[in-house]
C-alpha positions as CSV (number, residue, x, y, z in Angstrom):
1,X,51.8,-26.1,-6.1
2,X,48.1,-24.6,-5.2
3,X,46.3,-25.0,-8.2
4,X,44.5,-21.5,-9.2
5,X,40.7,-20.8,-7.8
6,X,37.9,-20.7,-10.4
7,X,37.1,-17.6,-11.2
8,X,35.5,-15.9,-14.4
9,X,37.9,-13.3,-14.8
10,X,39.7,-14.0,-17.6
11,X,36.4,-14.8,-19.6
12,X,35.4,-11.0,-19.1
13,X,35.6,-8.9,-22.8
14,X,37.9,-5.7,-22.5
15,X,35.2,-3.9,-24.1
16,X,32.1,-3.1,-21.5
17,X,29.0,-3.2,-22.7
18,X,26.2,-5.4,-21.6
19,X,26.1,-7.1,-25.8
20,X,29.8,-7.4,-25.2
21,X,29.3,-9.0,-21.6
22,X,26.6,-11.3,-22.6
23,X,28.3,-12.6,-26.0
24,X,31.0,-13.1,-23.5
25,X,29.5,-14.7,-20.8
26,X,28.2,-17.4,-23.2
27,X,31.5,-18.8,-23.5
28,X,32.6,-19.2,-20.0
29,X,34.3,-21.9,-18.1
30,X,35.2,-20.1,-14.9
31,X,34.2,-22.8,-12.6
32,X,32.9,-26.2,-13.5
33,X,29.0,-25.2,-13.6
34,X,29.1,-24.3,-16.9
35,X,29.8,-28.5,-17.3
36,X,25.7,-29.6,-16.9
37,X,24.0,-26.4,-17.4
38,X,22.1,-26.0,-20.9
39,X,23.2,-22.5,-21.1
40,X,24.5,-19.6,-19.2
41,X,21.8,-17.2,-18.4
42,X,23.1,-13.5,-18.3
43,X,21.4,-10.4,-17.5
44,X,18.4,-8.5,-18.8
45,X,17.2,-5.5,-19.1
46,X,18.8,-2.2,-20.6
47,X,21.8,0.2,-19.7
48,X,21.8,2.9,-17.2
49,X,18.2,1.1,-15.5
50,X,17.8,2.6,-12.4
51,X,16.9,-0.5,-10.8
52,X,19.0,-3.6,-11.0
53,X,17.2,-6.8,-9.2
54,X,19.6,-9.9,-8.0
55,X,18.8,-12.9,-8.0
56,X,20.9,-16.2,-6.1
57,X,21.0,-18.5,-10.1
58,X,18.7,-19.4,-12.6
59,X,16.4,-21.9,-12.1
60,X,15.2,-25.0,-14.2
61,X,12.9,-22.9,-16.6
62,X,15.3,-19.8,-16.5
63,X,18.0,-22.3,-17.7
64,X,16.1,-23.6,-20.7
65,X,14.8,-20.2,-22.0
66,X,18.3,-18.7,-21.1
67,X,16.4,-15.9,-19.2
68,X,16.4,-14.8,-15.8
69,X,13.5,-14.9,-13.5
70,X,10.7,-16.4,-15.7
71,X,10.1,-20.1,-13.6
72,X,7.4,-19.3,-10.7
73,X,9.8,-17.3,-8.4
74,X,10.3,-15.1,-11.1
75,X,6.2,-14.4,-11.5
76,X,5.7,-13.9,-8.3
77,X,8.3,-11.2,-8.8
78,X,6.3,-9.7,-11.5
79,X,3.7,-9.4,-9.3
80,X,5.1,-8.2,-6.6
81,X,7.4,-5.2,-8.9
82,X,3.0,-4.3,-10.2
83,X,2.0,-4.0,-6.7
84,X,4.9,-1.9,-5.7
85,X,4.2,0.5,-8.3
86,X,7.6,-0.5,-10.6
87,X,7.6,-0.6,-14.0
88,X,9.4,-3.9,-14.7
89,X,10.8,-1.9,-17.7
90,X,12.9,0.3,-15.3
91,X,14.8,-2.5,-14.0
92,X,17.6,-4.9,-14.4
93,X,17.4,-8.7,-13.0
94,X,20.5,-10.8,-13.3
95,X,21.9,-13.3,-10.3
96,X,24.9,-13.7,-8.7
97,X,25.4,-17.0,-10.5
98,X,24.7,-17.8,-14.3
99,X,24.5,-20.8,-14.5
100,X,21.9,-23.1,-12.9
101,X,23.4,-25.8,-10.4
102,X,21.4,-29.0,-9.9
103,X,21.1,-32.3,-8.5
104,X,18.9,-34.9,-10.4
105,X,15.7,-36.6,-8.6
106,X,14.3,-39.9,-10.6
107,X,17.1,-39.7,-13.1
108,X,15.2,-37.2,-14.7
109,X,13.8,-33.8,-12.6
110,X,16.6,-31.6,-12.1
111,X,16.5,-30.2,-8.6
112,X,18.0,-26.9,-7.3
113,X,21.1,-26.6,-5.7
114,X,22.7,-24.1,-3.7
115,X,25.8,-22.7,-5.3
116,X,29.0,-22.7,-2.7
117,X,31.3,-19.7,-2.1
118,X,33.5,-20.6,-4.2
119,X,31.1,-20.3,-6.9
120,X,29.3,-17.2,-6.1
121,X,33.0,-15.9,-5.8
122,X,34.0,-17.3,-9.2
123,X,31.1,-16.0,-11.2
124,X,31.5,-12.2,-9.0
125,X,33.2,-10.3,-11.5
126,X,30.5,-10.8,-14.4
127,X,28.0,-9.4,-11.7
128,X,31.1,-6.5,-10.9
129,X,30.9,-6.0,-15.1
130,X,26.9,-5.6,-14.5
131,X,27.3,-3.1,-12.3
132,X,29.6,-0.9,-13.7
133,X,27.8,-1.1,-17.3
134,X,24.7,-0.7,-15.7
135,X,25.0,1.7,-13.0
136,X,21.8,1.8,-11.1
137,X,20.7,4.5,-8.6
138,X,19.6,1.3,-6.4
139,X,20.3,-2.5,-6.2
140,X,18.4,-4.8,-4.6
141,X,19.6,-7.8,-3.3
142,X,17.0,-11.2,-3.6
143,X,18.6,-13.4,-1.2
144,X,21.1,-14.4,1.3
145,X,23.1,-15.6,-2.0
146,X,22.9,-12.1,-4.1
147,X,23.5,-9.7,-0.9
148,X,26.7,-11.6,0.5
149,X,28.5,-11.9,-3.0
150,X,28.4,-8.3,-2.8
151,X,28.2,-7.5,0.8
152,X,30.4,-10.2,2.4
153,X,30.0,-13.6,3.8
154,X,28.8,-12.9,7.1
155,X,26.0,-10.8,5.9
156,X,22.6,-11.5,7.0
157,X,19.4,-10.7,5.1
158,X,17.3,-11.2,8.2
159,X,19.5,-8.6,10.5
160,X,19.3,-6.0,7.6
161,X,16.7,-6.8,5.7
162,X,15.2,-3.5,4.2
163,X,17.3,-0.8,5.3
164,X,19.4,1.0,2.6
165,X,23.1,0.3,2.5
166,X,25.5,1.2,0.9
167,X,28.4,-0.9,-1.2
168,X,31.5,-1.3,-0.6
169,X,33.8,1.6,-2.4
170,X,36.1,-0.8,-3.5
171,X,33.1,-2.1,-6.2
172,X,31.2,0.8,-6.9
173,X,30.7,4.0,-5.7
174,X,26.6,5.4,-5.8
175,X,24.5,2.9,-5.8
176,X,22.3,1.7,-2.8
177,X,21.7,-1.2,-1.9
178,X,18.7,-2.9,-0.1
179,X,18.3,-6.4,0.2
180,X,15.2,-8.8,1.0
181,X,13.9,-12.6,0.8
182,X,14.2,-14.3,-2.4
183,X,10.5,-14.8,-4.3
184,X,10.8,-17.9,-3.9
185,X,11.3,-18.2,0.1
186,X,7.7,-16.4,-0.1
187,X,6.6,-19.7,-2.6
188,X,7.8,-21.9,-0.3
189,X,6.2,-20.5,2.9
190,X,3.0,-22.6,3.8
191,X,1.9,-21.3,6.7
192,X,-0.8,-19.0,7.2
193,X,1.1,-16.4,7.3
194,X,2.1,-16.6,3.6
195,X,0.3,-13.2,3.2
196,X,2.0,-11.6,5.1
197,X,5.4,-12.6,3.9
198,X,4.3,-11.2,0.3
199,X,3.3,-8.3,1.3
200,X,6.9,-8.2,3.6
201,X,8.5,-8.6,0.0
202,X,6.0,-5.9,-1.6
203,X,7.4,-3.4,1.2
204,X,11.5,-3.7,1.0
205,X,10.5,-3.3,-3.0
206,X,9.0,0.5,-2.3
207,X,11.4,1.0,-0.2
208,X,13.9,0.4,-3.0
209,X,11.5,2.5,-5.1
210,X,11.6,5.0,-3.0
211,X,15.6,5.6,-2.7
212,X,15.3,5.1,-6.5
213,X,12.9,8.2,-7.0
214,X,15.0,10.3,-4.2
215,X,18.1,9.5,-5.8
216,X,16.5,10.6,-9.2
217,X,14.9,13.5,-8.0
């Protein structure tokens, strides 16, 4: 008998609302990440933002406070939204995964680990729930991680990074969807070109910006 794939479906409230979705979310056990993680770490932001940022999975400090994007990835993010004229208070910033996967260095440091596709796939339909309760004029994906749980496994960031897409009907119809390098590929980029690769990042976020305001307008 093939045992069942993990997924987080039947975690998922009837009712959809993002209170609903994040009481939820709290309790779930659809794959086995939930087992070392301190907590899960949902989504936020408000309904209807016209923005919705995603992220690959929280990171150590995003796991302790239970809140996405606040470790050093996620202020560089912050700076990057200021210098691309977005009010951070427009948006939405979630990731594809909710819980934060790690190996341990010394016994003690807790090192990030990639989540598989078996886990991005198990912890889709929260970001699905997102989405529909949510419903933002543009997405944008942070990540090889974020744009192939929505886009497909053979998607590449580097092929398509900062055109505007569209998804798939079968999860949403009306949102765009442009998709870039993680903040933290720019963190980890040494080389004297580092400037440059911000201000690579700073560009696919107007460009987001921009499809936002058309879409608005």
């Amino acid at each position: 008998m093939t045992a069942a794939k993990p997924t987080a479906e039947p975690f998922l409230p009837t009712k959809r609302s993002l209170r609903a979705l994040q009481t939820a979310a709290e309790k779930c056990e659809g794959c086995s990440l939930f087992e070392n993680a301190t907590q899960t770490v949902f989504g936020h932001g408000k309904a209807k933002s016209p923005i919705m940022l995603i992220g690959e999975q929280p990171g150590d400090q995003e796991d302790r406070a239970g809140l996405p994007f606040v470790g050093p990835a996620g202020r560089l993010l912050a700076r990057a939204l200021n210098d691309a004229d977005i009010d951070p208070g427009i948006t939405y910033q979630t990731n594809a995964v909710k819980h934060f996967k790690f190996t341990r260095k010394g016994g003690k440091r807790r090192i990030h680990q990639k989540p598989n596709r078996t886990e991005v796939v198990a912890c889709r339909p929260w970001l699905l729930a997102e989405i529909e309760v949510i419903h933002p004029q543009v997405i944008v994906c942070l990540g090889a991680t974020a744009a192939q749980s929505l886009l497909g496994a053979t998607f590449r960031v580097s092929t398509h990074r900062g055109e505007v897409l569209t998804l798939p009907a079968a999860i949403a119809a009306g949102p765009a969807v442009v998709a870039t390098v993680h903040p933290s590929a720019v963190l980890r980029d040494r080389s004297d070109r580092r400037d440059e690769a911000y201000q690579a990042f700073v560009d696919d976020l107007r460009s987001a910006r921009s499809v936002q305001l058309r879409s608005a307008s």
